[in-house]
Structure formats: structure tokens, C-alpha cells
BADOMI-83523 format. One record per residue (C-alpha): residue in three letters; x negated, y, z negated. Coordinates in steps of 0.1 Angstrom, whole numbers, plus 5000, padded with zeros to 4 digits. Layout:
BEGIN
ALAXYZ
...
//
This chain:
BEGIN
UNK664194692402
UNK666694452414
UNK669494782408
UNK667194992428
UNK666794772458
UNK670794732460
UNK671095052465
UNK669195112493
UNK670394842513
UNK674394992506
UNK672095332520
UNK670695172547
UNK674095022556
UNK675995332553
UNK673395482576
UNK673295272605
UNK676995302606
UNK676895652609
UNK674595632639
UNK676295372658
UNK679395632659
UNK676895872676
UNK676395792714
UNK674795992738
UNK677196182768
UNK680796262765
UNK683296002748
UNK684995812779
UNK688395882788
UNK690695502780
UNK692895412806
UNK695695192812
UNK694594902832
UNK697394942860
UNK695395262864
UNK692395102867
UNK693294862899
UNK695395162910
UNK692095382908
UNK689695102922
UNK692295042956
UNK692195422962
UNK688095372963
UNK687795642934
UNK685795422912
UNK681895432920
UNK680895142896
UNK681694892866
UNK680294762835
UNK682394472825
UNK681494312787
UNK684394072780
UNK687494212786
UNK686094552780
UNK685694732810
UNK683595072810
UNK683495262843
UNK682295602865
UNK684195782894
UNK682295902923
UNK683096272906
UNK680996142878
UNK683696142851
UNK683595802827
UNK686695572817
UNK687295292796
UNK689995062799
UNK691094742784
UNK691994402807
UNK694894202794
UNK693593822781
UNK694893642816
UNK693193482844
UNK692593742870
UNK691293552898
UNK691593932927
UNK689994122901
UNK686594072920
UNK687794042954
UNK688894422950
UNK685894542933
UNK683694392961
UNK685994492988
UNK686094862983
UNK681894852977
UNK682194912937
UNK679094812922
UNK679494612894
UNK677394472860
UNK677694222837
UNK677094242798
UNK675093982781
UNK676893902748
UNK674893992717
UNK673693732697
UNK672593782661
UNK668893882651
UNK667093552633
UNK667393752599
UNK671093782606
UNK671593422612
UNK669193342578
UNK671693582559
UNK674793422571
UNK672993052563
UNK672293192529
UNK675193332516
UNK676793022503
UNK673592982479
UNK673093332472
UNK676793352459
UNK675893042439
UNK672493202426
UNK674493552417
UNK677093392401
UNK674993182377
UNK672893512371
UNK675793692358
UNK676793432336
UNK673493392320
UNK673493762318
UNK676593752297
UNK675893502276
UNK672193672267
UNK674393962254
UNK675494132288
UNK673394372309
UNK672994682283
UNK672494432256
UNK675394552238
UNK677394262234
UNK676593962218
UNK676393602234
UNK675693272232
UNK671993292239
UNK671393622219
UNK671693492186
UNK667993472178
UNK667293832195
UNK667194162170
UNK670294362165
UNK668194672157
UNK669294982172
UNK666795202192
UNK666495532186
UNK663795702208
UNK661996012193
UNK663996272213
UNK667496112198
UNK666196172161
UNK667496552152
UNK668196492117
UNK664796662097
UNK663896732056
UNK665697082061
UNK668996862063
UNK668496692036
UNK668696882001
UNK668796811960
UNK666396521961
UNK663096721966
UNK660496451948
UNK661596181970
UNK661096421997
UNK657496521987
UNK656896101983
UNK658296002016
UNK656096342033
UNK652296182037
UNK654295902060
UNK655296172085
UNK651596312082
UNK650495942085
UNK652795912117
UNK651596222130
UNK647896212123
UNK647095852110
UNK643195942116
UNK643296192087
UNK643695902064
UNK641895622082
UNK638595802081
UNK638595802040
UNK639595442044
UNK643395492032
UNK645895282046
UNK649495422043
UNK652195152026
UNK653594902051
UNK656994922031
UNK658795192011
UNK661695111992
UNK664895381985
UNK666695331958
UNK669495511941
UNK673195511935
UNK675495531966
UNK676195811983
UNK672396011976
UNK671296022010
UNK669095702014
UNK669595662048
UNK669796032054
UNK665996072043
UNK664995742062
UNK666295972094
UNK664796252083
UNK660896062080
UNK661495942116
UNK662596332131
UNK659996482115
UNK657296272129
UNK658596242161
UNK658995852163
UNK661395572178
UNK663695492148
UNK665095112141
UNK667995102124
UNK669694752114
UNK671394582082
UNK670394322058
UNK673394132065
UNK672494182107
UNK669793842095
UNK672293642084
UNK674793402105
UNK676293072103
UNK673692892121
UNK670492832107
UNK666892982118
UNK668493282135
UNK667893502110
UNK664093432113
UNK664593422149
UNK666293772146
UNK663393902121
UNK660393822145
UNK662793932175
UNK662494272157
UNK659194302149
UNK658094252184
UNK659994512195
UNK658594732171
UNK654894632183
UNK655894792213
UNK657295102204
UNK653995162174
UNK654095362156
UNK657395322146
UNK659995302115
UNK661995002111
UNK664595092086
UNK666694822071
UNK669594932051
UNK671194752022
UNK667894482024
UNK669494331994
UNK671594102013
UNK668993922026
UNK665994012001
UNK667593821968
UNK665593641943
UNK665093351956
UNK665793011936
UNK667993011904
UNK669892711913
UNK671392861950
UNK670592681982
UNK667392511984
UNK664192492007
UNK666492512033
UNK668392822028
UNK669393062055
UNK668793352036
UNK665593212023
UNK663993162057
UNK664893462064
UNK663493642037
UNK660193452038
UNK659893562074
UNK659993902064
UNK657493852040
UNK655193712068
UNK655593982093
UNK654994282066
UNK651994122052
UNK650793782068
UNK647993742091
UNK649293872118
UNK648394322117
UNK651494512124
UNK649294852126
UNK651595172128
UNK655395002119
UNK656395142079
UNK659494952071
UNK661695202052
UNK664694972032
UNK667395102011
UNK669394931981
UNK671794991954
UNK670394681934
UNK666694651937
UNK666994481906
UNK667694151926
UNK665694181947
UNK662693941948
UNK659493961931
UNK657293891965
UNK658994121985
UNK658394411960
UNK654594361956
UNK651994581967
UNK651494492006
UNK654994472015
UNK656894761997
UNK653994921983
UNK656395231969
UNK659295231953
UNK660995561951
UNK664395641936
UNK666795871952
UNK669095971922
UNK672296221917
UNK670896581920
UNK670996791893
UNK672897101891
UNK670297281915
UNK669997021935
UNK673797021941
UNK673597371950
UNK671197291977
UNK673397021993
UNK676597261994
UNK674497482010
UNK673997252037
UNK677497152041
UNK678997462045
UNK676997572075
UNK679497492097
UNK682497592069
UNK683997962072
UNK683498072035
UNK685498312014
UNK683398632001
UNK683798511963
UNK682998171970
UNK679598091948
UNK677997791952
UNK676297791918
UNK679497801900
UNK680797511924
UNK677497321915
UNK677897351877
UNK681797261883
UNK680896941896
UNK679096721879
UNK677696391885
UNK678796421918
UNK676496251944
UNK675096411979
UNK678596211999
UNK680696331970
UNK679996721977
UNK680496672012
UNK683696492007
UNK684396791986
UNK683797062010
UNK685896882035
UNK688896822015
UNK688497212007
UNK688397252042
UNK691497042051
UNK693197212019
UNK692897572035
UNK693997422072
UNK697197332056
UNK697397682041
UNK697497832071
UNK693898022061
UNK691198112082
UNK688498122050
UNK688097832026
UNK688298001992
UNK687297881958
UNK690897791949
UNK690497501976
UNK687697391957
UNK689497351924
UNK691997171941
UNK689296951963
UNK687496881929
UNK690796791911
UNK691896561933
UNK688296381941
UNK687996371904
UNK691096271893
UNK693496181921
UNK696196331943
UNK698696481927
UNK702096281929
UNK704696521928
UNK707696331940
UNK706996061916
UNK710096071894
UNK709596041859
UNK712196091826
UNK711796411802
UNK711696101779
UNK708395981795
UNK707296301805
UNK707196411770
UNK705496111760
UNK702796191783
UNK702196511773
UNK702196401730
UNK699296181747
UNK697196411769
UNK698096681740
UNK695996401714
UNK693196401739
UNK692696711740
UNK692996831699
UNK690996561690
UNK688096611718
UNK688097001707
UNK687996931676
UNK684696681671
UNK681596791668
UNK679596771702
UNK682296681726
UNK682496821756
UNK685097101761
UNK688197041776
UNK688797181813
UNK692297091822
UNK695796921805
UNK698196791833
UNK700796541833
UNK701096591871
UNK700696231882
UNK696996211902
UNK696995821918
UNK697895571897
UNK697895801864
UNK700595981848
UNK698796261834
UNK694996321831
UNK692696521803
UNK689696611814
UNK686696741797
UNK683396921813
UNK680096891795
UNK678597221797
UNK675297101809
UNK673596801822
UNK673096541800
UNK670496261806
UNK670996101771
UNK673496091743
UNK673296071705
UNK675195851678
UNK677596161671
UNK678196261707
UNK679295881711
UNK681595861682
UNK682996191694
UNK683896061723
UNK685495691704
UNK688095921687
UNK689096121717
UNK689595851736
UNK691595721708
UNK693596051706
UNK696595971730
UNK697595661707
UNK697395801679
UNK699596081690
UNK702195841701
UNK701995661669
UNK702695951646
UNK705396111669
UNK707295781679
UNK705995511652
UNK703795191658
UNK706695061676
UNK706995311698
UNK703395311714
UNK703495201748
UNK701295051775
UNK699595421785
UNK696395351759
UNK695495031780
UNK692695181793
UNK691395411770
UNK691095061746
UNK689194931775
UNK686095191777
UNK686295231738
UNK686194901731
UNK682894861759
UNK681695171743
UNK681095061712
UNK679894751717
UNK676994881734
UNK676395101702
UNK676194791684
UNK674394541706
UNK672194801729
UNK671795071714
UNK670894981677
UNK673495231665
UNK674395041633
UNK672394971601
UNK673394611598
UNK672494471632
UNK669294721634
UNK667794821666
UNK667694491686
UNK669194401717
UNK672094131713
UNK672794121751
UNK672493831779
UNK669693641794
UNK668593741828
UNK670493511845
UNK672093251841
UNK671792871861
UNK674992861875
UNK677893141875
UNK680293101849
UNK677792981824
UNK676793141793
UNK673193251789
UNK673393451750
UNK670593501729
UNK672093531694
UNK673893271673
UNK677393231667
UNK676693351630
UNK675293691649
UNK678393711675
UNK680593721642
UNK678293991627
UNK678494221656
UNK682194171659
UNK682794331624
UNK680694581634
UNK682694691662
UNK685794661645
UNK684594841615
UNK683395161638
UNK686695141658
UNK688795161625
UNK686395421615
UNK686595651644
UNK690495561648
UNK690895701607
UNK689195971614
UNK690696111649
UNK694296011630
UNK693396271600
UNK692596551628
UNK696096521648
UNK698196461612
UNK696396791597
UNK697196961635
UNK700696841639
UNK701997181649
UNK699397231677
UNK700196891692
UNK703996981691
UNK703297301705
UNK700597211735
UNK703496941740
UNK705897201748
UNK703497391767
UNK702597081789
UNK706197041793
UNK706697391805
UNK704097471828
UNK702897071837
UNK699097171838
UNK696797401814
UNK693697571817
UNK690897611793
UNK692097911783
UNK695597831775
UNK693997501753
UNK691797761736
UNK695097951728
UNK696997691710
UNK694097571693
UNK693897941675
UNK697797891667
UNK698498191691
UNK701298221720
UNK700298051748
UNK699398241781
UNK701498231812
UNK698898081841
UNK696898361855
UNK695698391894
UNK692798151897
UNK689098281892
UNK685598141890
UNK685198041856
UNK688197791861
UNK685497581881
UNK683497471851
UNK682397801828
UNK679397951827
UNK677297711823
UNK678697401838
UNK676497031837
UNK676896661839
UNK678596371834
UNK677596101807
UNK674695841817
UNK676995551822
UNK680095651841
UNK680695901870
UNK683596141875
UNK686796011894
UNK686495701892
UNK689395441882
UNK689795111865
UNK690394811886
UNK693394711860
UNK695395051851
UNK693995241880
UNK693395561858
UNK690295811859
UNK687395611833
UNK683795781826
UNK683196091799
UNK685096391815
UNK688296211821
UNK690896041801
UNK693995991812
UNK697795841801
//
């Protein structure tokens, strides 16, 4: 209003200039003022208008002039005027309307009262409400998105089709909420995503709120929480009441678990920002107060920790988990991000989908963009499927480091240990198949083996996992026979690391041993204070699973030793293959496994992207990703040197 009412007056002044420029009759000619007493002593002037030291005047012809009269006392001025019968006028000087005079009264205080206005304006969090001030601390930092800004809808979002049908009945509630109201059905006040990162959470919290055509609040847990106390309350209410005005709405709170922790356990107190915060959120989603037509939509990677009251039916009445797609599911989401991508003619999306597994909904469309950025640098106009090897290579294992220099000493001793990966993994029973052999560097590894399961696996047995405790063993052992226990070096670190982790789960999780039997031997729920030990076995027991694990790792480690002493000639030989041609296929593995001469590398083609079949990665560990302490590639289908 007050926006509006400025700019009329600048209109209004703009105006009134305009028409004081336009005067009725011609524009008077000026004059000199010696011309003037000239013209007035030759009786040519028939009369005078004199306003100051402005003089405006008419000759008997009828012709106007103006002329200016210097700033002197004039006393014959008027004598000659009277005396050759000009008839002449006086001006009364303007004085300014009462308004005017109010105005110019006023303008000191005004100044004053605008001044203050801005600064209070600034320190509330500026006019937009964009940035942040002193006095805005307690107000929401929800962003609004109206209905019309909303595009994303279900059709963008692909591979996780049950959470879509679960999350559907709140766009029909949205839409239509009489449908369910008149069988007395309420629709959940709170729905909960959950999932690893990267599955589209949010993504299908967008989608809800395009479908159903509603304003959309978007804010995160840790938005709640600052260094002084009662704002995030403040900030919590703040939102709400927004959302009452916009009904129905969706309110969707992102990474809710840094604000929605158990609450107790030996942290805070009564007094705790985070806990008043999280018990006003329980108060506004269920307390006594109706908030008719607002679902609060949350997403979390943990909601293990998150507490019991804010997970009760009421307040988060559904829980629905948003999990890595399967391999059809994968397919749909590549579908969705190459839209926009130019695609090659052989370029099949199925076989990309079975080549990549365990990736989530972000990892695919990281993957079509590195493909992407790939063929830019190739100069192409298509993205073709060798891009995609190379995308899924490097997302998976690392970027290759080719002007890292390394020895033919060390070189060699890479390839002995991606060469004992690789014979032992082929050799086990139920392993998964080897794709590639490099000892190209990729990030912070000097060479990487990595193995594909051929489809996707939601569980694992005993043999599977022992399988996997040899090969991962492999690479040492290799070294070990070629260069002696002395001549092992550091490149096993963390292939120790997951098989040592691995088989202690076998023996205290999984009930994969006779001796300790199918009991759990792990940690209490939590302990009172960090740092402190919360086990529920006896020292006697910690003992007994300690053989255990030992006596399964010397196991495994005899028995991948006896595979790579009885192939000695296949590890020399894939050695020198490795060492030739720095990176082999499936194919070229399968060749020296069958003792024949080794293929040169053939032009890329589809089955190099996973087989025929393609799958998953192991329930515990995801593709790609690296240990915090070597840096190399960890989970099933990598292991690298």
C-alpha cells in the first residue's frame, strides 16, 4: 500500500510539471533591458506586468516580451512608464498553500520517522524478507512455494513406484479431502521418507505438492536450531502459522533428524535447545490446537534416532521407505535423465541398468552427466555407450590417474596383486564374476579389481561370504608367494580392513559359526556417554569370538593360498598381460583362466557394461565408495591395491 501511494505522488509530480511548461498564447520574445527603456521612450510599449525584477510586457502591435531588470535601484523606471501613458500591474508574490507550509514543517520528523522505518525494516530481515536480522530470529525460514511454482510431478520421478502409490491418497486427499471425510477417514498429519541418500526423498516430497496443486514449504531441520535459546520454538510456531494460512498445504522438512533426536540419554537437559524445539513440533502436529489441511512430509537418512513421540501414530502416522531401485527401476530413472541427453542409436538403457548396480536415483544422474561431459570433450555430438563405461568406471572406481608415475617395479607388484584378486574370485564357488583388471591408478588407488554380481542380491549365504574372505585375501597372498613374507607391502591395508569387519559380523551377527551359535554378540543401544562401552557378553565370550575370527581368517587365507600356488602360471601370465595392455576385460580374464593366449582389446560393445544379465551390489556396501584411511574402492564388486 505504502509502495503504491509513492508512486502516485512521483506521478502526480511528474504531471504537474509537465503542465506548468504548457501556457496558453505564443512564448514571449526576451529582451535586453536597454531595449526595454529604449522601447518604452519611443512609446511602443502599450503595458507592463512587473513581478519582481521580472518584467513581462505587450506593444501596441500586440506582440509580447519579456525582459529581465538588473538587481539596482531604479528610482526613473516609473517616472517613464507613467510619462509615456504605459499602463502598468503589479504581481502579488505567491505564498505557499497551508499543506505546503505543513509539508515543509514536517519534513524534519518525517525524515526521522523514515529513517527509523528502514532500520527496523532491516533488522526484521529486510523488505523481501530475504535476509536475516536481528528481530527475525524467532520468524520461520520456510521457503514458499506457491502452487503455480511446483512443476516437478510423479512422471519425474521413477524406480521407486510403492512409495509412489503410498504417498498418492495424499494428493487425492489435497485434491478432494471430502471423498475421505464423509467415511470418516482422516489422512496422516505426518509422513516420514526414509531411505539411503541420493533416492529421491525430497524429489517425491515435490512431486506430492505438483500433483495436487498446493503451496509447498520447504525448510531444514537444522533451520530450528541457533545459538540462542527459544528460537527454534519461536521459528516452529512461526511456521505453522504460515502454513494455517496457505491450508491446505505441505510443510516439508528435510533432514528432520537434526532436530527430531531421541531425546534424553545423558545430553542437555530440560533445558535443551533442540529439545524445546522438538517438543514444539510435537505440539503443533498433534496438540490441541487443529491444524486441518497442513501434512508435514520429513525426510531422514537415520530414522533410527529419531524419537519415539515424534514417530507415533498422530504425528508421523506413515513411515515409508524410499530405497535403491532395482534393476528396473534403474532403467526407469535413466529414462528420465536422458530426456534432455542426445543418445547414440546403440545406446540401451537395460544393459546400462544391469551394469550399474546398487547405484542410487543421484548416482545414475551423476552418471549420465559425466557421460555427457565425456562425449563434450570428444568432440561428439551423441553420447554413446562407451561414455558410459567410462562414466561408470570412474563413478565406481575413480578417475583414472595417468600421469601418476610409478616404477615397473611397483607396477608389477600391482598387477601380481590385482592378478590374485582376480584367480581367486574366479575360482570360488559363488563369487561374483570379475568385470575388469587395471592397474591404471583411479583416485587414491593404484590399481582396482572389480567384480559384477550377475543379479541383484538382497541376502547372502555362508559360502558366498567366505568366497568373498579369500578374494579379498588374494592380492596378499600373491605378493607373498612371488616376493616372500618380507616383501608384502602396505597395498593389503585395506582389503584386511573389510575382511577383518566381514568376518566378525559372521561370527557375532550373523550366527555363522557352530561354537558361538546364532546369537547376537553386538552393542547395547546406546550407550550413557560417548566413549563408553555398552557390551553384552563377558570377557570369557570376547576371547571366544576372537578365535573364532581368527580361526575363519586362517581358514579362508589357507585355502585362497592353495588356489594361486596350484595357478602359479595363470597369475604370472595375467601379470604380464596387466603389464602389457594396463586394463583387461572379462573376456581377456576368461582367456587366461582357460590357459589360452590372451586377446588383443577389442572395439567396445554392450556386454562390456555388465553381461547379460547384470544385478546388485552386496547388502552392506555400495559401489565406489572409498575408505577414509587408504582411500581405495571398499564394498563387494571392488577391490583394489
Amino acid at each position: 500500500m505504502a509502495k503504491n501511494l509513492i508512486l502516485w505522488v512521483i506521478i502526480a509530480a511528474v504531471l504537474l510539471s509537465i503542465f506548468q511548461n504548457f501556457k496558453d498564447g505564443p512564448t514571449p520574445q526576451t529582451i535586453s533591458y536597454t531595449s526595454f527603456v529604449d522601447e518604452v521612450q519611443n512609446d511602443r510599449v502599450r503595458s507592463v506586468v512587473i513581478d519582481g525584477l521580472v518584467i513581462e510586457g505587450e506593444h501596441h502591435d500586440g506582440s509580447r516580451f519579456r525582459t529581465v531588470r538588473p538587481d539596482v535601484y531604479d528610482s526613473g523606471m516609473m517616472s517613464d512608464l507613467l510619462n509615456h501613458n504605459v499602463n502598468v500591474e503589479g504581481r502579488e508574490p505567491e505564498k505557499p498553500s497551508i499543506w505546503t507550509q505543513l509539508l515543509m514543517a514536517a519534513f524534519p520528523i518525517l525524515l526521522i520517522v523514515l529513517i527509523f522505518m528502514f532500520f527496523m525494516r532491516q533488522m526484521q530481515g529486510g523488505a523481501g524478507g530475504g535476509r536475516a536480522g536481528p528481530m527475525s530470529f524467532g520468524k520461520s525460514k520456510a521457503k514458499l512455494l506457491s502452487e503455480d511454482q511446483v512443476k516437478t510431478t510423479f512422471a519425474d520421478v521413477a524406480g521407486v513406484d510403492e512409495a509412489k502409490e503410498d504417498v498418492r491418497e495424499l494428493v487425492e486427499f489435497l485434491s478432494d479431502p471430502s471423498k475421505f471425510q464423509s467415511l470418516g477417514g482422516r489422512i496422516p498429519r505426518g509422513v516420514l521418507l526414509s531411505g539411503p541418500p541420493g533416492t529421491g526423498k525430497t524429489l517425491l516430497a515435490k512431486a506430492i505438492a505438483g500433483e495436487a496443486r498446493v503451496p509447498f514449504f520447504s525448510i531444514s531441520g537444522s533451520d530450528f536450531v541457533e545459538m540462542f535459546v527459544g528460537v527454534g520454538a519461536s521459528r516452529v510456531r512461526d511456521m505453522f502459522d504460515q502454513a494455517k494460512k496457505q491450508s491446505p498445504c505441505i510443510i516439508f522438512i528435510d533432514e528432520i533428524d537434526a532436530v527430531g533426536r531421541t531425546r534424553g540419554g545423558g545430553w542437555g537437559g530440560g533445558n535443551d535447545e533442540r529439545e524445546q524445539t522438538l517438543n514444539q513440533l510435537l505440539v503443533e502436529m498433534d496438540g490441541f490446537e487443529g491444524n486441518e489441511g497442513i501434512i508435514v512430509i520429513a525426510a531422514s537418512n537415520r530414522p533410527d534416532v529419531l524419537d519415539n513421540a515424534l514417530l507415533r501414530p498422530g504425528r508421523f502416522d506413515r513411515q515409508i521407505h524410499v530405497g535403491l531401485p532395482d534393476i528396473r527401476g534403474r532403467e526407469q530413472i535413466l529414462k528420465v535423465h536422458v530426456r534432455k541427453v542426445p543418445l547414440d542409436e546403440k545406446v540401451n538403457l537395460s544393459v546400462l541398468a544391469r551394469g550399474t548396480p546398487g547405484f542410487s536415483g543421484a548416482d545414475l544422474a551423476n552418471l549420465v552427466n559425466e557421460a555427457a561431459l565425456f562425449a563434450a570433450r570428444g568432440n561428439r555430438r551423441v553420447v554413446t555407450m562407451e561414455e558410459f563405461e567410462k562414466a561408470r568406471d570412474k563413478i565406481m572406481m575413480g578417475a583414472e590417474r595417468r600421469s601418476m608415475v610409478m616404477s615397473e617395479e611397483e607396477k608389477a607388484n600391482t598387477a601380481y596383486h590385482e592378478a590374485g584378486h582376480a584367480i581367486v574370485g574366479l575360482t570360488m564357488p559363488e563369487h561374483d564374476p570379475v568385470h575388469k583388471v587395471t592397474i591404471i591408478p583411479r583416485g587414491r588407488a593404484l590399481g582396482v579389481t572389480q567384480f559384477l554380481p550377475e543379479e541383484d542380491q538382497y541376502s547372502m549365504s555362508k559360502r558366498k561370504l567366505e568366497s568373498q574372505l579369500c578374494s579379498l585375501y588374494g592380492g596378499r597372498i600373491a605378493e607373498e608367494l612371488i616376493h616372500g613374507i618380507d616383501g608384502v607391502t602396505t597395498g593389503a591395508s585395506n582389503d584386511i580392513e573389510r575382511a577383518s569387519q566381514l568376518v566378525r559380523s559372521m561370527v557375532t551377527r550373523w550366527g555363522f559359526t557352530e561354537k558361538m551359535g546364532p546369537i547376537l554378540y553386538g552393542e547395547e543401544e546406546a550407550a550413557a556417554f560417548p566413549g563408553q562401552s555398552a557390551r553384552n557378553f563377558s570377557g570369557a565370550t570376547s576371547q571366544q569370538i576372537d578365535e573364532e575370527v581368527r580361526r575363519i581368517i586362517d581358514e579362508c587365507y589357507a585355502r585362497a593360498k592353495k588356489i594361486l600356488e596350484d595357478n602359479i602360471d595363470i597369475l604370472h601370465a595375467m601379470k604380464d598381460a596387466l603389464m602389457e595392455y594396463e586394463t583387461l576385460d572379462a573376456e581377456q580374464v576368461k582367456d587366461l583362466m582357460a590357459r589360452r593366449p590372451v586377446r588383443p582389446p577389442q572395439d567396445w560393445h554392450d556386454e562390456d557394461f555388465g553381461g547379460s544379465t547384470g544385478g546388485s551390489v552386496d547388502s552392506d556396501t555400495k559401489p565406489g565408495e572409498t575408505s577414509e584411511s587408504t582411500g581405495r574402492p571398499i564394498g563387494g564388486p571392488v577391490e583394489g591395491s
